[in-house]
FIDOBA-513474 format. One record per residue (C-alpha): residue number from 0; residue in three letters; x, y, z. Coordinates in steps of 0.5 Angstrom, whole numbers, plus 500, padded with zeros to 3 digits. Each point is the difference from the previous one (the first is absolute). Layout:
// FIDOBA-513474
+-----+---------+------+-------+-----+
! num ! residuo ! east ! north !  up !
+-----+---------+------+-------+-----+
! NUM !     Ala !    X !     Y !   Z !
...
+-----+---------+------+-------+-----+
//
This chain:
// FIDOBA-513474
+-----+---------+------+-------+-----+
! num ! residuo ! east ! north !  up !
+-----+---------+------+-------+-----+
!   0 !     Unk !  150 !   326 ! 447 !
!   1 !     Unk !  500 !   493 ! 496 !
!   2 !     Unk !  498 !   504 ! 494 !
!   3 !     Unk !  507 !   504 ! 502 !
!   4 !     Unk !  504 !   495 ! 500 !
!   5 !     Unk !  498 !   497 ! 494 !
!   6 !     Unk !  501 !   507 ! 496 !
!   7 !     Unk !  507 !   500 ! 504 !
!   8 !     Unk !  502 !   493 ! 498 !
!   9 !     Unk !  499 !   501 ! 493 !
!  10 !     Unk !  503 !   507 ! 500 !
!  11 !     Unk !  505 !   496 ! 504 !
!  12 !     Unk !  501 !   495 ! 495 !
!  13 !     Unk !  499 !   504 ! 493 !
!  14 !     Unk !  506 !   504 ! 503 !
!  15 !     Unk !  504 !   495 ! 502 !
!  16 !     Unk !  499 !   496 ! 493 !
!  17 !     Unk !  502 !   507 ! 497 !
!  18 !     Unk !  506 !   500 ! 503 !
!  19 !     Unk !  502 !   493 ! 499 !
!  20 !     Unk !  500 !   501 ! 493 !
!  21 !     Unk !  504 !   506 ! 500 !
!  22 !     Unk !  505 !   497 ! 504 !
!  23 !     Unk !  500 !   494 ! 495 !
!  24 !     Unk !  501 !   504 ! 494 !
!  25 !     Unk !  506 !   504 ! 504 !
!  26 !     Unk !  503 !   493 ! 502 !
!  27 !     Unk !  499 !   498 ! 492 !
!  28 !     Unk !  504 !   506 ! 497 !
!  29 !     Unk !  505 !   498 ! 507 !
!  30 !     Unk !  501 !   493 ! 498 !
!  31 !     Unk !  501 !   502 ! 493 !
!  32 !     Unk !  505 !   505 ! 501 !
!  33 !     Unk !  504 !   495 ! 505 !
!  34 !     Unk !  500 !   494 ! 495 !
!  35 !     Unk !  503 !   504 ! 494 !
!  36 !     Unk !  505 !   503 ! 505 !
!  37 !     Unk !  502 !   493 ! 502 !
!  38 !     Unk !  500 !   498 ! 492 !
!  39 !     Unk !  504 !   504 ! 499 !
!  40 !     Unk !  505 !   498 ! 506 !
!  41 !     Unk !  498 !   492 ! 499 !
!  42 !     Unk !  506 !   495 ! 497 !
!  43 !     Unk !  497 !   496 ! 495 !
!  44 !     Unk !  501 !   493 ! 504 !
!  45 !     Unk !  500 !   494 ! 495 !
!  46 !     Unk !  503 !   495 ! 498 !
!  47 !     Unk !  503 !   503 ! 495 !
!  48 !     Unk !  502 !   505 ! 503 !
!  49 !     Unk !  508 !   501 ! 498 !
!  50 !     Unk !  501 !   495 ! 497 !
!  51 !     Unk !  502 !   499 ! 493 !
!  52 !     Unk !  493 !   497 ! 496 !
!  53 !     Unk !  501 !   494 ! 503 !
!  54 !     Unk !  494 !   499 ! 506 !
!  55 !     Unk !  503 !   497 ! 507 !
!  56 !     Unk !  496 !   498 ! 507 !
!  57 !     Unk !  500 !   507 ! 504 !
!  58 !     Unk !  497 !   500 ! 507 !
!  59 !     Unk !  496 !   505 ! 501 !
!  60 !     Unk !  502 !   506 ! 504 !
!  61 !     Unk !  499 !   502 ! 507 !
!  62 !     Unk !  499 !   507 ! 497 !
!  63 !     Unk !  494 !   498 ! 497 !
!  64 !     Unk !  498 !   493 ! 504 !
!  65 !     Unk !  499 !   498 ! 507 !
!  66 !     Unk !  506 !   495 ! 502 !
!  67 !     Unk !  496 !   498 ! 505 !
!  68 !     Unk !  495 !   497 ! 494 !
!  69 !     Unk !  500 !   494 ! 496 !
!  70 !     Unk !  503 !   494 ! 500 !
!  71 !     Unk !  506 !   499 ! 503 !
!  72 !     Unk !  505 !   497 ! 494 !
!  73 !     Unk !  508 !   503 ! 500 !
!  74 !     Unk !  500 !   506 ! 499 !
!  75 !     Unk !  493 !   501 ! 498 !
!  76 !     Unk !  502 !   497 ! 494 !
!  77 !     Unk !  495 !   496 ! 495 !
!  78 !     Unk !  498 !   493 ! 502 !
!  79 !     Unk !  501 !   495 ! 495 !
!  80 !     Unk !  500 !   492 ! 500 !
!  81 !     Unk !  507 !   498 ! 496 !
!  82 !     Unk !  506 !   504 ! 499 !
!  83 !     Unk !  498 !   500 ! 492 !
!  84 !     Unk !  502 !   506 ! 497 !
!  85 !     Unk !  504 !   503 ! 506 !
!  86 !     Unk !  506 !   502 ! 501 !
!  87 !     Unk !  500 !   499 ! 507 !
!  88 !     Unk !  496 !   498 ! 505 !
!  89 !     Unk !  499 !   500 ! 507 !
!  90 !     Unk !  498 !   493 ! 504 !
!  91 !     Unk !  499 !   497 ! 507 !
!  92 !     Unk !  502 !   493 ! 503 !
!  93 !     Unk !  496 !   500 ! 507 !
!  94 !     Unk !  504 !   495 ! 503 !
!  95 !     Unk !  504 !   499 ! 507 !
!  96 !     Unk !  499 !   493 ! 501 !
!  97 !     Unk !  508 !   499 ! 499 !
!  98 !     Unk !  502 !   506 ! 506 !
!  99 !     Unk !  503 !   499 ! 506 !
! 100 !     Unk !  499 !   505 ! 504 !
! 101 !     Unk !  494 !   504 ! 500 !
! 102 !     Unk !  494 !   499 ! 495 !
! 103 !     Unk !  496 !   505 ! 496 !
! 104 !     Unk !  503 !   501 ! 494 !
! 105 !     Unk !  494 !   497 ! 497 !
! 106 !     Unk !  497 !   506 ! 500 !
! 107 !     Unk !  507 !   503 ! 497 !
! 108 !     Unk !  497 !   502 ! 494 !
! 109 !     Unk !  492 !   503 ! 501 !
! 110 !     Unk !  504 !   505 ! 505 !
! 111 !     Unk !  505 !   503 ! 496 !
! 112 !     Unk !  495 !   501 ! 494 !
! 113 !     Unk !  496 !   503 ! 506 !
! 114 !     Unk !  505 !   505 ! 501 !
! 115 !     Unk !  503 !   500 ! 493 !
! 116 !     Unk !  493 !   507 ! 498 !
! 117 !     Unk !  506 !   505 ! 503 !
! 118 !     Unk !  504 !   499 ! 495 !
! 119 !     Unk !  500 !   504 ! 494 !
! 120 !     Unk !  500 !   500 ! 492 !
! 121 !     Unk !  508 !   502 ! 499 !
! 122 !     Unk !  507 !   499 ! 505 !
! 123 !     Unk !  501 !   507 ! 501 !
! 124 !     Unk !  506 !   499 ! 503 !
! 125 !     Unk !  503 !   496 ! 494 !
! 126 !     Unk !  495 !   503 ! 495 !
! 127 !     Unk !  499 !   493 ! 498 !
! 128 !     Unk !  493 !   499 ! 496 !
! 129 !     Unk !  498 !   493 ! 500 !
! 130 !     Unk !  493 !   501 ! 498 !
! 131 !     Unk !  502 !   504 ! 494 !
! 132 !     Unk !  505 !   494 ! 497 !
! 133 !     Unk !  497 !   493 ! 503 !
! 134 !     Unk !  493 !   497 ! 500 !
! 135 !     Unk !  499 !   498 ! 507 !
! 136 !     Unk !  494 !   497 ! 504 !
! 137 !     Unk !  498 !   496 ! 506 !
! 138 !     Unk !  499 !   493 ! 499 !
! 139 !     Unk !  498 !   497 ! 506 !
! 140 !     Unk !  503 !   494 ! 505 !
! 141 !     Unk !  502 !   494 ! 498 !
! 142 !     Unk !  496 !   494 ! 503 !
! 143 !     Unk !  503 !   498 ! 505 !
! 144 !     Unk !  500 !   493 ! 505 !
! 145 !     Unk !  499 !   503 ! 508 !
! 146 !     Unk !  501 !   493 ! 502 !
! 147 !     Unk !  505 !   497 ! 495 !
! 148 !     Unk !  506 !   504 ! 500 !
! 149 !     Unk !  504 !   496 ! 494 !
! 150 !     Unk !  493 !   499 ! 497 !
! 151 !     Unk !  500 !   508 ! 499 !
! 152 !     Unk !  507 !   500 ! 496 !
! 153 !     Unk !  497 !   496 ! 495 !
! 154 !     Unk !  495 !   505 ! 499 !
! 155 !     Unk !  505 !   506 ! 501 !
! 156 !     Unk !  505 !   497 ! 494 !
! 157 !     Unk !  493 !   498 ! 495 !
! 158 !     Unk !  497 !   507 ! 501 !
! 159 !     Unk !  507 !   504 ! 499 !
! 160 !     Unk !  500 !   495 ! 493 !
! 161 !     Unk !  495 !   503 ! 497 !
! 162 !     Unk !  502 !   507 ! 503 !
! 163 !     Unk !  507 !   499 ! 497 !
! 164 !     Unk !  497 !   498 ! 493 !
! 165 !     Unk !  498 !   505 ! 498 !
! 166 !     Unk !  506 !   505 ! 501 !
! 167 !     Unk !  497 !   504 ! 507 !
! 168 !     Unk !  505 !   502 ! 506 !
! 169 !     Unk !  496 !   497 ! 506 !
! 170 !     Unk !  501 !   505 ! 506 !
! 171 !     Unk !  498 !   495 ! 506 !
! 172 !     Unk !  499 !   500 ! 506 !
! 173 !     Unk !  503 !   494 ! 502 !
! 174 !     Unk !  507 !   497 ! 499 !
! 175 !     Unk !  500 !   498 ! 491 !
! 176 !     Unk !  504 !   494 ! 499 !
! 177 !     Unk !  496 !   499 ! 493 !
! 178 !     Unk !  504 !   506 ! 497 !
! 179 !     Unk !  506 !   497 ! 502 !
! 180 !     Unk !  498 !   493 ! 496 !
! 181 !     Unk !  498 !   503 ! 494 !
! 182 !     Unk !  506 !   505 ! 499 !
! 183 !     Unk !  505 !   497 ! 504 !
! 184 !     Unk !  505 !   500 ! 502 !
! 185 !     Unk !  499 !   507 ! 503 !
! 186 !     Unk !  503 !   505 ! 504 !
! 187 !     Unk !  497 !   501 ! 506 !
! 188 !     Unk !  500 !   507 ! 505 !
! 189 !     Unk !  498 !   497 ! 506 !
! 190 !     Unk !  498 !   506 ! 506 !
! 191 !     Unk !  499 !   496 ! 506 !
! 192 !     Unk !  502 !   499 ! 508 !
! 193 !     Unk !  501 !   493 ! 499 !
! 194 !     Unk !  503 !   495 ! 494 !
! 195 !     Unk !  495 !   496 ! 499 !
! 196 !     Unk !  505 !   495 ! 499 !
! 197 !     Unk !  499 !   494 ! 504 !
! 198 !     Unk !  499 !   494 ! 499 !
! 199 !     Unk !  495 !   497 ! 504 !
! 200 !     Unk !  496 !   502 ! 505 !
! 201 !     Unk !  495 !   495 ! 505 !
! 202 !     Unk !  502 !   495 ! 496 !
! 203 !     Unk !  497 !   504 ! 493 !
! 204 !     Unk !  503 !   503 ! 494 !
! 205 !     Unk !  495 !   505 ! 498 !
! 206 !     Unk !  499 !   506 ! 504 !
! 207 !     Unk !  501 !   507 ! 499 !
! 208 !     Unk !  507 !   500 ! 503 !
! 209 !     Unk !  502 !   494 ! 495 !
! 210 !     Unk !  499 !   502 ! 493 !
! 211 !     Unk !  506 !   503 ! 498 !
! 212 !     Unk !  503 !   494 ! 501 !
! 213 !     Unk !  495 !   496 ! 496 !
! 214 !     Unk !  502 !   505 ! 494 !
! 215 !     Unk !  508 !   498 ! 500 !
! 216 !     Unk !  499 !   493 ! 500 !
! 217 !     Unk !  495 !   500 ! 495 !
! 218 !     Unk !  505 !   506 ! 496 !
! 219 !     Unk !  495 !   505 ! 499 !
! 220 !     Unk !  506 !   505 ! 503 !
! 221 !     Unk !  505 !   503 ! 497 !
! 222 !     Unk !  505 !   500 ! 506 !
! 223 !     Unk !  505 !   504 ! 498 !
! 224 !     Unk !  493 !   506 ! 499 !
! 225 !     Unk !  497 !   499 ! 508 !
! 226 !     Unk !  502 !   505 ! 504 !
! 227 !     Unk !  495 !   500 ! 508 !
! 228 !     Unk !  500 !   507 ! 503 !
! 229 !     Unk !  497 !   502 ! 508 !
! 230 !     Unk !  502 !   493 ! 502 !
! 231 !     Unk !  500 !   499 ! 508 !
! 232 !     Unk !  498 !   497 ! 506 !
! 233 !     Unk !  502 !   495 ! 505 !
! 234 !     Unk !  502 !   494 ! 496 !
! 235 !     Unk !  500 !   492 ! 500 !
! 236 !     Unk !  508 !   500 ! 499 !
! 237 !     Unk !  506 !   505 ! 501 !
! 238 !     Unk !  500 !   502 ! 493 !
! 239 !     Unk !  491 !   500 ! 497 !
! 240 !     Unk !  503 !   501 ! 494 !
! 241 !     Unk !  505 !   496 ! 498 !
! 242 !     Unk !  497 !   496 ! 495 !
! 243 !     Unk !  497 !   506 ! 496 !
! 244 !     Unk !  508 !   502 ! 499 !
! 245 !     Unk !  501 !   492 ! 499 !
! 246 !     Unk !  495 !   501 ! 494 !
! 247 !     Unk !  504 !   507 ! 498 !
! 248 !     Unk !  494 !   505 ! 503 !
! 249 !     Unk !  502 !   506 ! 501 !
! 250 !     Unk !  498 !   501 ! 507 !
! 251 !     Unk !  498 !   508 ! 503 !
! 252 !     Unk !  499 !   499 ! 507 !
! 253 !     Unk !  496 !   506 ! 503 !
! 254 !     Unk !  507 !   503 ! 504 !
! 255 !     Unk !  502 !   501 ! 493 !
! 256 !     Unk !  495 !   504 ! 499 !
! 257 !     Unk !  499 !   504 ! 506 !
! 258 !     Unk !  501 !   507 ! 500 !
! 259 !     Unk !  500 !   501 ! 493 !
! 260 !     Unk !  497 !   501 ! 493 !
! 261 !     Unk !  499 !   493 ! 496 !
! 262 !     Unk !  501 !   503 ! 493 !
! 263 !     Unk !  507 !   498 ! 500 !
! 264 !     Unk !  498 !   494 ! 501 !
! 265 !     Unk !  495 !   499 ! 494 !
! 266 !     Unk !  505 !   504 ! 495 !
! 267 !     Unk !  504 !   494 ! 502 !
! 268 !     Unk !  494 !   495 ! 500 !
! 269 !     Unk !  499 !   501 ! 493 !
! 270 !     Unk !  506 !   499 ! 498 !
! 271 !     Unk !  500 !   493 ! 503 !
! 272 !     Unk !  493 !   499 ! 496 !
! 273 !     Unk !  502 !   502 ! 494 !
! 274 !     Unk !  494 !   499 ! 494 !
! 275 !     Unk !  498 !   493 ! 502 !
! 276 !     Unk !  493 !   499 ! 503 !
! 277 !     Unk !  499 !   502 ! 507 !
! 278 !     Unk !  496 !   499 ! 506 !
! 279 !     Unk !  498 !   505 ! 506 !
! 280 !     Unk !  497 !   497 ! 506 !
! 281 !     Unk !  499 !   505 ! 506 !
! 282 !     Unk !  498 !   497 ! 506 !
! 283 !     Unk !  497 !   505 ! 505 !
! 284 !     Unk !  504 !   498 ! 506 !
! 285 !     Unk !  507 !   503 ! 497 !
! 286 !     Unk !  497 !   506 ! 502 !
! 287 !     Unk !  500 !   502 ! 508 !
! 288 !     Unk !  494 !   498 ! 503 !
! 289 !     Unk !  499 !   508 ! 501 !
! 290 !     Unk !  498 !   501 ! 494 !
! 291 !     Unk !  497 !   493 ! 499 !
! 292 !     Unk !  498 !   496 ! 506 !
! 293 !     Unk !  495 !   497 ! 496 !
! 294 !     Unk !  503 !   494 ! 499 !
! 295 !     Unk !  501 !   493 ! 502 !
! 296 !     Unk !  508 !   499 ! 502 !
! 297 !     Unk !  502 !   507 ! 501 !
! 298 !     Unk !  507 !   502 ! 502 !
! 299 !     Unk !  504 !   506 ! 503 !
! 300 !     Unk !  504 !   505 ! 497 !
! 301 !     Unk !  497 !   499 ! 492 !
! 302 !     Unk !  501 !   506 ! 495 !
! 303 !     Unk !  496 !   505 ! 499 !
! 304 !     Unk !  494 !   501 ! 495 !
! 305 !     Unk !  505 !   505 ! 497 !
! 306 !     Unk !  505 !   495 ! 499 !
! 307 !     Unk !  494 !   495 ! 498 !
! 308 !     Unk !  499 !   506 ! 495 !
! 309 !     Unk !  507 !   500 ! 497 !
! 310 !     Unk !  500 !   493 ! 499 !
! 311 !     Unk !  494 !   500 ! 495 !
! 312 !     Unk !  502 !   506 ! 496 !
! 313 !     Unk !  508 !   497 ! 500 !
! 314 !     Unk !  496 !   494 ! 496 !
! 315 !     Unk !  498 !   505 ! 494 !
! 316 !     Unk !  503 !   498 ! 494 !
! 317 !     Unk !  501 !   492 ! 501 !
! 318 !     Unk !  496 !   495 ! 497 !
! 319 !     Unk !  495 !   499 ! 505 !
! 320 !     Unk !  495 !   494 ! 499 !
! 321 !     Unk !  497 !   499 ! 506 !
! 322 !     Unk !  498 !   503 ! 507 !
! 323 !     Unk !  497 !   499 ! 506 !
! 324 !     Unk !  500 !   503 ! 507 !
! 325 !     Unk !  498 !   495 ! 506 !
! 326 !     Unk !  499 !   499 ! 507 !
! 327 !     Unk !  495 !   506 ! 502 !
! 328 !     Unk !  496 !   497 ! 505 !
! 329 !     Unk !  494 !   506 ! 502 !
! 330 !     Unk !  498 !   496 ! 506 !
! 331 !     Unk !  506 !   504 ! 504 !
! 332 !     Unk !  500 !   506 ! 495 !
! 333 !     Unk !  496 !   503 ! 505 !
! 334 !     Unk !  500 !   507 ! 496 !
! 335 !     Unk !  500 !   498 ! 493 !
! 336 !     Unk !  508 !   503 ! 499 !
! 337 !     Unk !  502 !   492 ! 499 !
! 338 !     Unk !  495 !   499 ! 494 !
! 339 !     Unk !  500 !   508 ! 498 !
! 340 !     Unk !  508 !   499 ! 499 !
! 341 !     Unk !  499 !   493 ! 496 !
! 342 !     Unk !  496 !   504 ! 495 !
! 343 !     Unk !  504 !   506 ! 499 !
! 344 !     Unk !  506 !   494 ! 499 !
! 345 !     Unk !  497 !   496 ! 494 !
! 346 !     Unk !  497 !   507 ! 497 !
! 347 !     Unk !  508 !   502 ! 499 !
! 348 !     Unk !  502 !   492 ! 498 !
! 349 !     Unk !  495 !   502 ! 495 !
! 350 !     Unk !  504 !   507 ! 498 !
! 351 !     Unk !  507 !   495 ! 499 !
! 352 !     Unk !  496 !   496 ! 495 !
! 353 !     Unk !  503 !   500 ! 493 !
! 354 !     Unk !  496 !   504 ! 495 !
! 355 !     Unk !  497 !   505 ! 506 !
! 356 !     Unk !  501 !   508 ! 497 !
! 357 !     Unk !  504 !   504 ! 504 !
! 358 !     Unk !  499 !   509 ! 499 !
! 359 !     Unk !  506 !   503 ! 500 !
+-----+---------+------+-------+-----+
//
């Protein structure tokens, strides 16, 4: 019986050894008629790839990589330490010390970049093509001081210095008061349920609802080139607003923009911005917390994504030399949307650059 055995498991195995090499050889010759059909079937995907000789930073494409690999930089783009060589440049500043209502923006940044592996190489609904016309890359956050919130200005204003000199667009996650001292006065496009206009809060002139004022006492505005959309909420006074228009703001509460497409507006808007430098600072609060709740000052009855779309693109065509997007705050963005939004944002603030290529 045990001589049996033995014998059966020798055949057993020859058989089975037998039949493995025939099934390999057959998955060989499979596998190799397979991969030439995707070859045939494959886009090239590289850096290169459309581009008109020069070599641009393409993020590699989810065809080909898993979005869920890697590390997680703006768009999947390269990570680089300084803004040398770039056109644009995506930049945190992970702060909230200067909020008044809830915190968490601090982690602002880092969530979007998260959210940011969805999106895709061109605007498909622009046909924009950024990654053909502009070198672009993540440089990392500025170095900020969690306990020391005019501490943290300071940083802010040395790291967009070197930023600045070296003729890069600095995409940011913070508001930019750099930007208007270097090509100041400025125009601004301020998207926002509140002004930011006051003048002190708890006994203090810094804070994320003050620095528009700062900006005109210091000159860095163009006041005759602001204009302030989605502007609403409850208010200190009758009039929240009056001193905007005092300064001559354009001032577009959101009863202005209810019911109805913004591309009116910004043809408008443009006229008023003319070929001088511009800035666009976006807060994600001006959108209903429908569709960012993740924020730390929300307000009912904001616009749309849609229309947050509009505004951007109506921007195509300004001299644009800065943006930013702020007020994302991931721990009441219980499903990501509020971050995921934030990204798709500064992707089409990105789009309205100068020199950015657009197909017919």
């Amino acid at each position: 019986m045990l001589s049996l055995l033995k014998t059966s498991r020798i055949d057993i195995r020859g058989t089975l050894r037998r039949s493995c090499i025939r099934i390999t050889d057959t998955f060989s010759e499979v596998s190799a008629v397979c991969n030439k059909t995707l070859d045939r079937r494959r886009p090239c995907f590289t850096p290169t790839r459309l581009c008109s000789g020069k070599r641009y930073n393409v993020p590699p494409s989810a065809e080909f990589v898993a979005r869920v690999s890697g590390i997680a930089t703006m768009g999947k783009l390269p990570y680089q330490e300084t803004a040398d060589g770039l056109d644009a440049a995506f930049v945190g500043v992970p702060i909230d010390t200067g909020t008044s209502n809830r915190p968490g923006t601090r982690f602002g940044p880092r969530q979007i970049r998260a959210e940011s592996a969805l999106l895709r190489a061109y605007n498909s609904g622009t046909r924009a093509a950024p990654y053909e016309s502009l070198m672009v890359a993540d440089i990392g956050d500025v170095n900020v001081n969690v306990y020391d919130l005019k501490d943290t200005c300071r940083r802010i204003r040395e790291a967009y210095r070197t930023i600045l000199a070296t003729g890069c667009i600095p995409l940011t996650m913070v508001h930019l008061y750099p930007v208007f001292v270097r090509h100041g006065p400025v125009g601004l496009i301020h998207v926002d349920a509140h002004a930011d206009t006051s003048d002190v809060v708890l006994g203090e002139k810094i804070g994320h609802g003050t620095p528009f004022r700062r900006c005109v006492e210091e000159g860095l505005l163009d006041c005759k080139r602001v204009v302030q959309i989605g502007l609403r909420g409850t208010g200190y006074s009758p009039d929240a607003y009056e001193w905007s228009r005092a300064q001559g703001f354009r001032v577009v509460q959101v009863e202005e923009c209810w019911f109805k497409s913004l591309a009116p507006l910004m043809s408008a808007v443009r006229t008023q911005m003319g070929t001088g430098p511009v800035y666009l600072s976006f807060d994600i609060d001006a959108l209903d917390p429908a569709f960012a709740p993740g924020t730390g000052t929300p307000e009912i009855a904001g616009l749309t994504s849609i229309q947050g779309l509009e505004i951007i693109r109506g921007c195509h065509g300004l001299n644009l030399v800065g943006c930013d997007l702020v007020e994302v705050s991931p721990p009441y963005d219980t499903t990501g949307n509020t971050a995921l939004t934030a990204a798709n944002l500064l992707f089409e603030m990105m789009c309205v650059l100068p020199k950015t290529k657009y197909y017919d």
